[in-house]
N, C-alpha and C positions, 0 to 999 in steps of 0.2 A: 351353753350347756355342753360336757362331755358325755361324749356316746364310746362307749367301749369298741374298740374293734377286734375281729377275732383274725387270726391266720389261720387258711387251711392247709391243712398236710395234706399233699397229695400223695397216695397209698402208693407202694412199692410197682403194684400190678394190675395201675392204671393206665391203660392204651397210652401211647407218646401222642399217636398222630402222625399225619401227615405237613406240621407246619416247619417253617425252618426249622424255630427250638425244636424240634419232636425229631428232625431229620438231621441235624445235627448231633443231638442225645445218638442216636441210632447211630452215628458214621464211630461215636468214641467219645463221642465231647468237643467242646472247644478249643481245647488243649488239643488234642491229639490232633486235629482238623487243622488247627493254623499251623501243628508241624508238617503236616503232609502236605500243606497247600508254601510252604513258606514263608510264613504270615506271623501276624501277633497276634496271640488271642485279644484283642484290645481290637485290633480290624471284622477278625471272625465275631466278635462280639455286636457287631456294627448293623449286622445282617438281619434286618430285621422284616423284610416282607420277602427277600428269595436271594437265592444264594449266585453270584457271581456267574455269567457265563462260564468264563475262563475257568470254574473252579466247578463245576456239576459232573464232569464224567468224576473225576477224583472221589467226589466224595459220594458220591452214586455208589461208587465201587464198594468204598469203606460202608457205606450202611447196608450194601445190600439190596440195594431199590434200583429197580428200572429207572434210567433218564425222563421217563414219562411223569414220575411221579415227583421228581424233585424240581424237574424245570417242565411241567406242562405246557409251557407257552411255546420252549423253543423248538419242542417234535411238534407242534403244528405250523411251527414256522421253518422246520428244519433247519437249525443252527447247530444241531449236536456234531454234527460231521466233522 
């Protein structure tokens, strides 16, 4: 039996979030993200549960966000330094 599927649009001026995608969208996109980090979008694309050590103050900067929010793990592990 086919079942129709529907796609949602999600609206203009719905909250990103806090998740990569969300913090990513935030720093520029993927594009802009893999130029600033020197990457391919096809790597930055990759990133699917947290963003690179080596690559969190960067893109911390570009979205806007405290290091806390982008890499929680590493301010309780103090890795940002």
């Amino acid at each position: 039996m086919f079942h129709e599927m529907t796609i949602k649009n999600k609206p203009d001026d719905e909250p990103i979030g806090f998740t990569v995608e969300g913090i990513l969208g935030m720093a520029g996109g993927k594009s802009a993200v893999a130029k600033a980090c020197g990457l391919t979008i096809q790597t930055v694309a990759k990133w699917k549960r947290r963003i690179p050590t080596q690559h969190v103050r960067t893109i911390a900067i570009m979205a806007g966000l405290p290091i806390e929010i982008v890499r929680p793990d590493m301010v309780r592990a103090k890795r940002y330094e």
